[in-house]
ROVEXMI-459059 format. One line per 8 residues: number of its first residue (from 0); their letters; for each residue z, x, y of N, C-alpha, C. Coordinates in steps of 0.2 Angstrom, whole numbers, plus 5000, padded with zeros to 4 digits. Atoms other than C-alpha are relative to their C-alpha. Example, Ala and Ser with C-alpha at 12.3 -4.5 7.8 and 13.67 -1.06 7.14 Angstrom:
2
0) AS) 5000:5004:4994:5039:5062:4978:5000:5004:5006 ~ 4999:4996:4994:5036:5068:4995:5003:4996:5005
//
This chain:
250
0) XXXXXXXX) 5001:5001:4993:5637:5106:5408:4995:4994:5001 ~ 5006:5005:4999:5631:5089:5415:4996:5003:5006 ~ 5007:5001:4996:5613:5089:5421:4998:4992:5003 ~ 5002:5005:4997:5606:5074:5431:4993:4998:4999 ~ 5007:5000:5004:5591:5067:5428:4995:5003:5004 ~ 5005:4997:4996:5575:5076:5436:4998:4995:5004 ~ 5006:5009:4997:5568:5062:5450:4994:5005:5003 ~ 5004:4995:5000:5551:5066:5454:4999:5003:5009
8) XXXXXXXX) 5002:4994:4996:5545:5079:5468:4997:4997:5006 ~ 5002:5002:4995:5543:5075:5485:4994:5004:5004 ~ 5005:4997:4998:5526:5078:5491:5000:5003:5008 ~ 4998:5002:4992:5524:5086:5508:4992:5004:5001 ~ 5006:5001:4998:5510:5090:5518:4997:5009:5001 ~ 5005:4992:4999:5508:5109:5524:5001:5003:4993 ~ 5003:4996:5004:5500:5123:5514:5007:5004:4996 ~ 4999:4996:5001:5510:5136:5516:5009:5000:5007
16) XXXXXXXX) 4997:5000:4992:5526:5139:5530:5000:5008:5001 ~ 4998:4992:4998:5524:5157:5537:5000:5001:5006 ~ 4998:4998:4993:5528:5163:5552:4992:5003:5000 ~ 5007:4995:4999:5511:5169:5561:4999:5005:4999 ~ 5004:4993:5000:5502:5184:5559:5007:5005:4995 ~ 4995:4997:5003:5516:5189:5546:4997:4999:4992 ~ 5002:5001:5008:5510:5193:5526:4993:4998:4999 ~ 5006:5001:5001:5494:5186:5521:5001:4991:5000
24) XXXXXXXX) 5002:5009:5001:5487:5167:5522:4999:4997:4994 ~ 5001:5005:5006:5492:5158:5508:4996:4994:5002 ~ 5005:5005:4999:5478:5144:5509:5000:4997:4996 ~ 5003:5005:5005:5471:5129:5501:4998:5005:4995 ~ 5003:4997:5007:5462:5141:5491:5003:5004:4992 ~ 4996:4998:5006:5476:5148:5481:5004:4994:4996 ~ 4997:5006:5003:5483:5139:5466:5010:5002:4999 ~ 4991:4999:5001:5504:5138:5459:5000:5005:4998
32) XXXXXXXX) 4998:4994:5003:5510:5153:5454:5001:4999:4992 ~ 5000:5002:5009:5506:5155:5435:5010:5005:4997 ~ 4994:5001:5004:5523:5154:5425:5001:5004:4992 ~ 5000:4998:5009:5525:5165:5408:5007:5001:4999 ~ 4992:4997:5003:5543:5167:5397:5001:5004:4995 ~ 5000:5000:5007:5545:5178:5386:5007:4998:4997 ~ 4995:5004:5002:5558:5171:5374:5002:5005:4993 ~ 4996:4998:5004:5567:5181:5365:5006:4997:4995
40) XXXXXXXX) 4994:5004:5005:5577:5171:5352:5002:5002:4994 ~ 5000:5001:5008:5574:5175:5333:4999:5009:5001 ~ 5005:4994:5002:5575:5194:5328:5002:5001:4993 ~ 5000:5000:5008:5571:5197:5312:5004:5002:4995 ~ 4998:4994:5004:5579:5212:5307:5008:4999:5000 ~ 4992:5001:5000:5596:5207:5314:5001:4995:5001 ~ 5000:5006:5000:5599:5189:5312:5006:4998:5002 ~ 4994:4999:4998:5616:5192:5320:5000:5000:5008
48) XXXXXXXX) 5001:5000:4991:5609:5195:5338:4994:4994:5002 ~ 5006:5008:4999:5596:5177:5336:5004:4994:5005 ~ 4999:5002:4992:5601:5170:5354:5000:4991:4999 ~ 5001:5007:5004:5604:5152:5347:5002:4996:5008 ~ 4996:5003:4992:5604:5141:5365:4993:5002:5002 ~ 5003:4995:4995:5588:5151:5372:4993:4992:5000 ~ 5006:5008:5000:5575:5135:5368:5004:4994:5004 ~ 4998:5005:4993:5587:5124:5379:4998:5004:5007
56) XXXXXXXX) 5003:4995:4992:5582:5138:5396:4994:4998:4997 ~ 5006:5001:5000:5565:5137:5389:4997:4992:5002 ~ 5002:5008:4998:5564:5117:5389:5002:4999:5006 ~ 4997:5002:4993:5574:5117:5408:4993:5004:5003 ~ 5006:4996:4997:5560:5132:5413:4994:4996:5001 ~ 5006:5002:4998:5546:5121:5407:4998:4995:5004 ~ 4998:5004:4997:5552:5106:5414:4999:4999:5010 ~ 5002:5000:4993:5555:5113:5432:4994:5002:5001
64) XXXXXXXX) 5006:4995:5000:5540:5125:5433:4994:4993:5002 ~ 5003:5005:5001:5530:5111:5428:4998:4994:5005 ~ 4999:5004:4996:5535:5098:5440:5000:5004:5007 ~ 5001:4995:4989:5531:5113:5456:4992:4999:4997 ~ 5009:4999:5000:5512:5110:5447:5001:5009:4998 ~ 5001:4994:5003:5515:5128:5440:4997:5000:4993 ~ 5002:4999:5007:5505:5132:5422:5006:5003:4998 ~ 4994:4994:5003:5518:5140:5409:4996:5001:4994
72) XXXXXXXX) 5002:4997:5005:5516:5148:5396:5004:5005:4995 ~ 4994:4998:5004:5528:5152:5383:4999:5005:4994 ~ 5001:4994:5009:5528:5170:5370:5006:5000:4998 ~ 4995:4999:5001:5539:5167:5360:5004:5004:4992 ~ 4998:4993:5007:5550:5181:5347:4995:5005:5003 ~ 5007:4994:5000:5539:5194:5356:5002:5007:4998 ~ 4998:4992:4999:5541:5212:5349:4998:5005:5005 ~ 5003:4996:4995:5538:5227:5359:4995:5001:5001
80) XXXXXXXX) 5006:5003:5002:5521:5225:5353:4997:4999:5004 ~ 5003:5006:4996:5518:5209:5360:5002:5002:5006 ~ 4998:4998:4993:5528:5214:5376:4995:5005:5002 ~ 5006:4995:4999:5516:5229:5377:4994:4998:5001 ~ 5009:5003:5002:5499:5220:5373:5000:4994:5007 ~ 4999:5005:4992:5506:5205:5387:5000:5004:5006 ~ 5001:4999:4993:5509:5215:5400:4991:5004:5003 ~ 5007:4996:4999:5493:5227:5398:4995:4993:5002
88) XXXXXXXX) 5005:5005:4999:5483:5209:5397:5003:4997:5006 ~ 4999:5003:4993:5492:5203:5413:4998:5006:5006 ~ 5001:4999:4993:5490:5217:5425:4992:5003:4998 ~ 5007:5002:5001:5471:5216:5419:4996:4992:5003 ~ 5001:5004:4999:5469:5198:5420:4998:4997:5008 ~ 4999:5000:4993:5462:5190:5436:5003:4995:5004 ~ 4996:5008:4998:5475:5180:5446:4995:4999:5009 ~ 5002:5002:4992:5463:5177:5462:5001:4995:5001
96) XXXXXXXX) 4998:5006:4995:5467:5162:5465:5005:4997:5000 ~ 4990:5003:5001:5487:5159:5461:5002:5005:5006 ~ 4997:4999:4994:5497:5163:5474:5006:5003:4997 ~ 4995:4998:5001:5508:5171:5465:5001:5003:4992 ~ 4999:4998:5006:5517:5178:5448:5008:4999:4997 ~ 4990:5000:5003:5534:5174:5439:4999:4999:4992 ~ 4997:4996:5005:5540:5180:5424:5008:5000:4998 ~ 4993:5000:5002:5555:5174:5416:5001:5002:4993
104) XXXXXXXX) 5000:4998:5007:5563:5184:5400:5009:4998:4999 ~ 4994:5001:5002:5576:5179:5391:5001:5004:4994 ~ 4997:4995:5002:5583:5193:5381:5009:5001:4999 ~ 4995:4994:5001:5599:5203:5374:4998:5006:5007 ~ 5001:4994:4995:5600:5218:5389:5005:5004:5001 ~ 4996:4993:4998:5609:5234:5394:5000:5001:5007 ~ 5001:4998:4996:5612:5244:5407:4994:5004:5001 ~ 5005:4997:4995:5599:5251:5419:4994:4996:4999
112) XXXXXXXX) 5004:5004:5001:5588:5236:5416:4995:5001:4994 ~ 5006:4999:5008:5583:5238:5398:5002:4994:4996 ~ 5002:5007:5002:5577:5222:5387:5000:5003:4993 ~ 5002:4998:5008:5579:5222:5369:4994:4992:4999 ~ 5004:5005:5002:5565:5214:5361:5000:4998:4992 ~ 4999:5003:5004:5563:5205:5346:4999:5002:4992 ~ 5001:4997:5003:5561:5219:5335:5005:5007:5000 ~ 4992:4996:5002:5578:5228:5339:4997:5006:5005
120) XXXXXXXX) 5002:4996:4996:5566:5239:5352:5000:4998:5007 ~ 4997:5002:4992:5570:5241:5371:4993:5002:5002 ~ 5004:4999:4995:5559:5241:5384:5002:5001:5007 ~ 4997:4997:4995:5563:5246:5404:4996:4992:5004 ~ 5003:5004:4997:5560:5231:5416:4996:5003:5007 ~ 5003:4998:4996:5554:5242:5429:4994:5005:4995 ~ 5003:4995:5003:5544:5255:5419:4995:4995:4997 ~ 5004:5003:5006:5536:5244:5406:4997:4992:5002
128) XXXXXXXX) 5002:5008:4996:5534:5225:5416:5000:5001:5008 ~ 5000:5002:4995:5535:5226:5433:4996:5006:5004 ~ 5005:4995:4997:5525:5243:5437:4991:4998:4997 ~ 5007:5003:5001:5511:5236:5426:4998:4993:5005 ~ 5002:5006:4997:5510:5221:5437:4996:5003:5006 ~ 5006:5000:4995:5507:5231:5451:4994:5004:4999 ~ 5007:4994:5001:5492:5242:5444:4995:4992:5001 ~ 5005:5006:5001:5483:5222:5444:4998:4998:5009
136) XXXXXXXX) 5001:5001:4993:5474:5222:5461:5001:4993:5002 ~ 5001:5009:4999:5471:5202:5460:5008:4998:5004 ~ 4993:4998:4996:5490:5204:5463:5003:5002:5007 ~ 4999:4996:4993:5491:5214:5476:5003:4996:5007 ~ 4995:5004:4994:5503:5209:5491:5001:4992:4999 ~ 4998:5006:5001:5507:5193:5481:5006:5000:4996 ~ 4990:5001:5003:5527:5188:5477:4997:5002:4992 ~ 4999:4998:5007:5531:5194:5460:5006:4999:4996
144) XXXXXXXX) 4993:5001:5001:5547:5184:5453:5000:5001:4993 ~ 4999:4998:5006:5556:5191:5438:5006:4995:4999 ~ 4994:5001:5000:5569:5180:5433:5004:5001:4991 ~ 4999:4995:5006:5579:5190:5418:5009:4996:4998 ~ 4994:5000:5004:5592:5181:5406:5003:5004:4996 ~ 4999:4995:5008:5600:5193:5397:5007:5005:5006 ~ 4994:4997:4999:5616:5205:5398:4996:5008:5003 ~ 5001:4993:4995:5618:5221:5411:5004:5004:4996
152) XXXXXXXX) 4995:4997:5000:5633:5228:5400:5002:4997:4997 ~ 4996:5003:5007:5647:5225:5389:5007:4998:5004 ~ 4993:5003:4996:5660:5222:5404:4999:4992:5001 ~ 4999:5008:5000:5666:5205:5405:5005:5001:5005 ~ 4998:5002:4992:5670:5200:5424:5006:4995:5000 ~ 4996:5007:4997:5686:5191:5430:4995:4997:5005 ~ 5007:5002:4996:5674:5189:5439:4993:5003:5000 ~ 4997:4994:5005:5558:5255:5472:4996:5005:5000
160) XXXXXXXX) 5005:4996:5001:5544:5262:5469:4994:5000:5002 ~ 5006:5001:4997:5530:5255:5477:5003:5001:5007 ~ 4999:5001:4993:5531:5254:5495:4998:4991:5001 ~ 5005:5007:4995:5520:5239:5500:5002:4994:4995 ~ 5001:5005:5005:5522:5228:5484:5007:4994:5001 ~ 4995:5006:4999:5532:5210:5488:5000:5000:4994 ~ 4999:5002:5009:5543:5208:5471:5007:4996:5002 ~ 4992:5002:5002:5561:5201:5467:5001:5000:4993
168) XXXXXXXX) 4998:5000:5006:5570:5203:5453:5009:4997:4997 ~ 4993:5002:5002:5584:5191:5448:5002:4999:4993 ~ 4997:4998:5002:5596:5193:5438:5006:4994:4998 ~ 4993:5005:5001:5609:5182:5427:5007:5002:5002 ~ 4994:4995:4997:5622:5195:5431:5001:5006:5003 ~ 4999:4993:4997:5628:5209:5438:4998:5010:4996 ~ 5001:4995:5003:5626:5228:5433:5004:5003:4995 ~ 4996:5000:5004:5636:5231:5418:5005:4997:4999
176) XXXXXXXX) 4995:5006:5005:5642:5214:5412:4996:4995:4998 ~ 5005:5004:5006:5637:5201:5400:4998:4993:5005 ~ 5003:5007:4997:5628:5186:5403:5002:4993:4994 ~ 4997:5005:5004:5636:5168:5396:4994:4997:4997 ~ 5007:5008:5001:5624:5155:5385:5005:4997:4995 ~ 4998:5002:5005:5631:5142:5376:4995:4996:4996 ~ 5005:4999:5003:5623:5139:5362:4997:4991:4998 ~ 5001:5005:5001:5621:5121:5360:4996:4995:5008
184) XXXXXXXX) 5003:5003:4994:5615:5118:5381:4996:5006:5005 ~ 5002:4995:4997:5609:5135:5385:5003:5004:5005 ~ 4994:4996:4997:5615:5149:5397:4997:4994:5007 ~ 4998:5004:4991:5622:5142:5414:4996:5002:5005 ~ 5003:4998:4994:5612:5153:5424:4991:4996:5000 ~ 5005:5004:4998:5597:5145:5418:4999:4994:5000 ~ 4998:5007:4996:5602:5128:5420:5002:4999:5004 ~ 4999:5001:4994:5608:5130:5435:4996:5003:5005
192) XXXXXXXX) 5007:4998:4997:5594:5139:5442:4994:4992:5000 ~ 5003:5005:5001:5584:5125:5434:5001:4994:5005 ~ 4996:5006:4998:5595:5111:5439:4999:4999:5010 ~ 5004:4999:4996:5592:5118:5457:4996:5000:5005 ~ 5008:4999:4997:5575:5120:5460:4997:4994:4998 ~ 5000:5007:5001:5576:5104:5453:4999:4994:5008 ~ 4998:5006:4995:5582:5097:5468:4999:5001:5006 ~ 5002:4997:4995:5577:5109:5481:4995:5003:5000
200) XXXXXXXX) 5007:4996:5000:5561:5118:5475:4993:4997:5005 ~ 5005:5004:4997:5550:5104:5484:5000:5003:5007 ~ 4999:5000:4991:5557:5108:5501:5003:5009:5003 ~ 4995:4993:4998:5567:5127:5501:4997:5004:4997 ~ 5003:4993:5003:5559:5143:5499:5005:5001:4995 ~ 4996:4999:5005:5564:5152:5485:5006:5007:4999 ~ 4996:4996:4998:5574:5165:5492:5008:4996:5001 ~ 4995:5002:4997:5587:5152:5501:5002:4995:4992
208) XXXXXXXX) 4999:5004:5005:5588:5143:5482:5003:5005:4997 ~ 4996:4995:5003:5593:5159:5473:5009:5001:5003 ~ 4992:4998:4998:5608:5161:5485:5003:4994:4998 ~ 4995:5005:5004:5612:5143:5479:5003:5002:4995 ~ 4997:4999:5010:5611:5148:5461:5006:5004:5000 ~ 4996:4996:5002:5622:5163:5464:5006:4997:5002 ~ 4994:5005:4999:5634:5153:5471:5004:4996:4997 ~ 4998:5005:5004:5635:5139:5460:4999:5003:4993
216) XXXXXXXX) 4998:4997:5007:5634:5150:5443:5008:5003:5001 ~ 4994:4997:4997:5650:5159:5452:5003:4995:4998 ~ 4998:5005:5001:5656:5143:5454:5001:4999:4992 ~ 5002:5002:5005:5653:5136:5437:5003:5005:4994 ~ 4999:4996:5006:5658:5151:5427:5007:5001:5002 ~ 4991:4999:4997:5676:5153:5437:5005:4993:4997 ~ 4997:5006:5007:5679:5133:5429:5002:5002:4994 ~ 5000:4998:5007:5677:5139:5413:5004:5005:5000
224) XXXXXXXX) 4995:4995:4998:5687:5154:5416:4994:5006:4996 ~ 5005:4995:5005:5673:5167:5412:4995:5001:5007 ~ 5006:4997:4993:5665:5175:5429:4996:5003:5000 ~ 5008:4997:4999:5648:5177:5432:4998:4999:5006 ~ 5004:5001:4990:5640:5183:5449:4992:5004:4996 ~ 5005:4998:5000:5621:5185:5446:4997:5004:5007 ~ 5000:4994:4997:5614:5198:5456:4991:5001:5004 ~ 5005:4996:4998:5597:5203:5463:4995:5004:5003
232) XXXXXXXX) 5001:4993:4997:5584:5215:5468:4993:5001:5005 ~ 5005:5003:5000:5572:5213:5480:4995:5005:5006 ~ 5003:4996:4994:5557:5223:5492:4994:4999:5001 ~ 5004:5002:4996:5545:5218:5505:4998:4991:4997 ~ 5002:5008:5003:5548:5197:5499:5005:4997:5005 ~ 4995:5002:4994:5556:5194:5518:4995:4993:5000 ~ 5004:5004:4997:5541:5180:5521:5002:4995:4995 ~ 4999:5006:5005:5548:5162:5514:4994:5000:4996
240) XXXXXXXX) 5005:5003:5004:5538:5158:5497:5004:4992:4999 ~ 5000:5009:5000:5537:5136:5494:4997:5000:4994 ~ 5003:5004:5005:5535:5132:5477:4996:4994:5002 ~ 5001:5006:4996:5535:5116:5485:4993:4999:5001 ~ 5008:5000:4996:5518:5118:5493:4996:4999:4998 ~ 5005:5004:5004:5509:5115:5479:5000:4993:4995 ~ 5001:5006:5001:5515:5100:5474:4996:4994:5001 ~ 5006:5004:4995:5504:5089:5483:4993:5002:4997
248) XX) 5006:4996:5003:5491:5098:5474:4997:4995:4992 ~ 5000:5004:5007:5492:5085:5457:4998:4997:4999
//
């Protein structure tokens, strides 16, 4: 898949866009939404399921992210362990002054939103990552984007619990079917995510960018002759989020 080269970031001038009296006041005083991955690539035990392709989504992730003025921060081969020990230290940690939370995992997956980690052991994205986020009050009514490379399923396509907590949770694919990567320019949903937010992240929430991506990976995997519709899942995250906005911050 040709990529174009990244041009840089158009600065723009307001903070925040929200409709009044709607959500809380993202202000000057919050910073970019802290960025972590974890990176599932290498598992030890079965060197048969080692995800070869997964360090090109990682370099596209760091690249974008990077260029919104996001920190990243990369765990990589993490076992359930580590996934354990991470999340406990994230919904501890104090995010007061980010404006936000993302979380991309690139994984093997199942159905009902389970992640294999890099120790041949599953973990639950709702159970195990996205409930500890909300026990972190620093968090509390700030977006919470998961973005989850990894398979629903073993079907191949011709084609919640909070109340109040703003999340989303997107998804490479659909509910029971696989997710594509090739393994020499990485999977398509995260370069074309990337690619993207490349070129719209400065100026488009990140809601109206998502419905790009799914678009344009539909797109893209119907070329190939191998369809993919990414999917996802989302409550109380109606109020545009700007990566953008903190651009100008640099």
């Amino acid at each position: 898949m040709y990529l174009p080269k990244r041009t840089e970031h158009q600065k723009i001038d307001r903070l925040y866009d929200r409709n009044e009296g709607q959500g809380f006041d993202l202000n000057k005083k919050f910073k970019p939404p802290v960025v972590y991955i974890l990176n599932h690539e290498k598992f030890r035990k079965s060197p048969d399921k080692n995800r070869v392709g997964s360090s090109k989504d990682v370099e596209a992730l760091c690249n974008t992210f990077n260029n919104l003025n996001c920190r990243v921060k990369v765990i990589s081969n993490p076992e359930l362990s580590d996934v354990k020990k991470k999340l406990k230290e994230w919904s501890e940690k104090q995010f007061t002054q980010e404006a936000g939370f993302v979380l991309c995992i690139l994984s093997h997956g199942f159905l009902k939103e389970t992640i294999l980690a890099c120790d041949d052991k599953e973990y639950n994205l709702d159970d195990d990552v996205l409930f500890p986020l909300f026990r972190n009050p620093t968090l509390s009514g700030k977006p919470k984007i998961l973005i989850v490379q990894a398979c629903k399923g073993k079907f191949r396509a011709d084609a919640k619990k909070m109340n109040n907590e703003p999340y989303i949770k997107c998804y490479s694919t659909s509910e029971g079917y696989v997710s594509y990567r090739n393994e020499a320019k990485g999977s398509i949903f995260i370069q074309t995510l990337c690619e993207i937010m490349d070129q719209y992240g400065h100026k488009k929430d990140f809601q109206t960018i998502f419905k790009y991506v799914k678009a344009e990976v539909q797109r893209r995997s119907i070329q190939k002759g191998a369809k993919q519709i990414p999917s996802d899942e989302s409550q109380n995250f109606d109020a545009p989020f700007y990566f953008g906005n903190y651009v100008q911050n640099a």
